[in-house]
C-alpha positions in Angstrom: 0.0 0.0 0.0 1.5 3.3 -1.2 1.9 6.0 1.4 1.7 9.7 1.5 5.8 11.2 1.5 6.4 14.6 2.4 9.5 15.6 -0.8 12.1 18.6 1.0 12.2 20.6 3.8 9.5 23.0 4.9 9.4 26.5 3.1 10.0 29.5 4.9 9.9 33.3 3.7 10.6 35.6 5.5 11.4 33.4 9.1 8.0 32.0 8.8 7.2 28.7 7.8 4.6 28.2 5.6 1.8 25.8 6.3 2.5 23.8 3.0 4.5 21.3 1.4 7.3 21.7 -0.7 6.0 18.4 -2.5 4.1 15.3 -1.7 4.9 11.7 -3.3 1.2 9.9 -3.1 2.0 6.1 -5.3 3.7 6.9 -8.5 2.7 10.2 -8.5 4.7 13.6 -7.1 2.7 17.1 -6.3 4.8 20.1 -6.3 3.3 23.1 -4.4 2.7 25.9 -7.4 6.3 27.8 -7.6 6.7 31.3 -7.4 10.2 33.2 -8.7 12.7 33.4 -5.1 15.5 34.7 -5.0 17.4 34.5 -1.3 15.0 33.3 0.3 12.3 36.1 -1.2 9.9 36.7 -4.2 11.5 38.1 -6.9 9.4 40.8 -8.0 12.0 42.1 -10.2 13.2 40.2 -13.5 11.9 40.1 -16.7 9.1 37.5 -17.3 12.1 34.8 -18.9 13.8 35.8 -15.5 11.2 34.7 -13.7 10.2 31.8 -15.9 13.7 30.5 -15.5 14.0 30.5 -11.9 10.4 29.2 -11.2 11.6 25.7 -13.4 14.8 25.8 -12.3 13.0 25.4 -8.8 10.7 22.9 -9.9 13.5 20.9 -11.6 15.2 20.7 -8.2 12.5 19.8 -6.1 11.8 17.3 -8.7 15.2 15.7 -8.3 14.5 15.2 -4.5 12.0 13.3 -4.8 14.2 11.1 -7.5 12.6 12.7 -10.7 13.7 15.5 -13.3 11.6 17.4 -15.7 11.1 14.5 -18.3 8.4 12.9 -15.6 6.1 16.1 -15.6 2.7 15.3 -16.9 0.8 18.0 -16.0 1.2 21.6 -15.6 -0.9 24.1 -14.5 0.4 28.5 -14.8 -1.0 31.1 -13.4 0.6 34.6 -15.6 -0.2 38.0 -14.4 -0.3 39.8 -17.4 -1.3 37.8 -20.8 0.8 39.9 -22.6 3.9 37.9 -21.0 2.6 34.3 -22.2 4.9 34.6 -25.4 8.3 35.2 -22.9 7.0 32.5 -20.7 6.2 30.3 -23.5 9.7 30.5 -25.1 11.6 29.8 -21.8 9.3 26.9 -21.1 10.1 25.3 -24.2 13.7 25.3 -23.4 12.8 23.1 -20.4 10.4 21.0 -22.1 11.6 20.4 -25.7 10.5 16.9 -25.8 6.9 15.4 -25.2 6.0 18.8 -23.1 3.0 17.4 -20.3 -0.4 18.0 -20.7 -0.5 21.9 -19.8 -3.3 24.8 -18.5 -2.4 28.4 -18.2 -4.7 31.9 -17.1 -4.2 34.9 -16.7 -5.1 36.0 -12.7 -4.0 38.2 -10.0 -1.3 36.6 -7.8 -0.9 36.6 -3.9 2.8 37.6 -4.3 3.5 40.2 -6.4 5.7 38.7 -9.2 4.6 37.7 -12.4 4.1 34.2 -13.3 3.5 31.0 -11.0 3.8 27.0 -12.1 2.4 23.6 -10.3 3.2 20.7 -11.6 2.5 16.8 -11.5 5.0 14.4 -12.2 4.8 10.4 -12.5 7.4 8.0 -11.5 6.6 4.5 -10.0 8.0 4.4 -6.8 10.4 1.5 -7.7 12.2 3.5 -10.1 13.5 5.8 -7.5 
């Protein structure tokens, strides 16, 4: 029976820990929390939108690896963009990450708690033994 993993340590912002998960493992399957652009430890809310882009998956690509997976296992994405005049930015730079067999993928356009401009979840798939 496949249990619920907690993947990384807890996230903390400004020396408060948040009351979520970096990512769960549930089976075969890995949750990330969606991923806003940090830099030390803060939102960037500087950056064009490929600067933020790039450290959002850069993120994602190493939360992925602790829980034993890496870009190629995402099968799902869902982004949230401020401004739908940055999708073609975002776009491009996501590409880069996923040339190959990109996941299934949703994006809007919406407000944002934090003010930068562009957040990504993702789902990724990788049976358990293959870790």
């Amino acid at each position: 029976m496949a249990t619920k993993q907690v993947i990384g340590e807890p996230l903390v912002i400004g020396g408060r820990t948040l009351s979520l998960s970096r990512a769960i493992r549930a089976g075969d399957f890995v949750y990330l929390t969606g991923q806003v652009p940090m830099a030390d430890g803060a939102p960037m809310t500087t950056g064009t939108i490929e600067d933020q882009t790039r450290a959002v998956l850069d993120d994602i690509k190493a939360t992925l690896a602790l829980a034993g997976c890496e870009l190629a296992d995402v099968v799902k994405a869902m982004v949230w963009l401020v401004d739908r005049a940055d999708f073609p930015g975002f776009n491009a730079v996501y590409a880069e990450y996923f040339p190959d067999d990109p996941p299934a993928r949703s994006a809007v356009v919406n407000d944002l708690l934090v003010d930068v401009k562009v957040e990504v979840e993702v789902v990724a798939w990788r049976p358990e033994s293959g870790i």
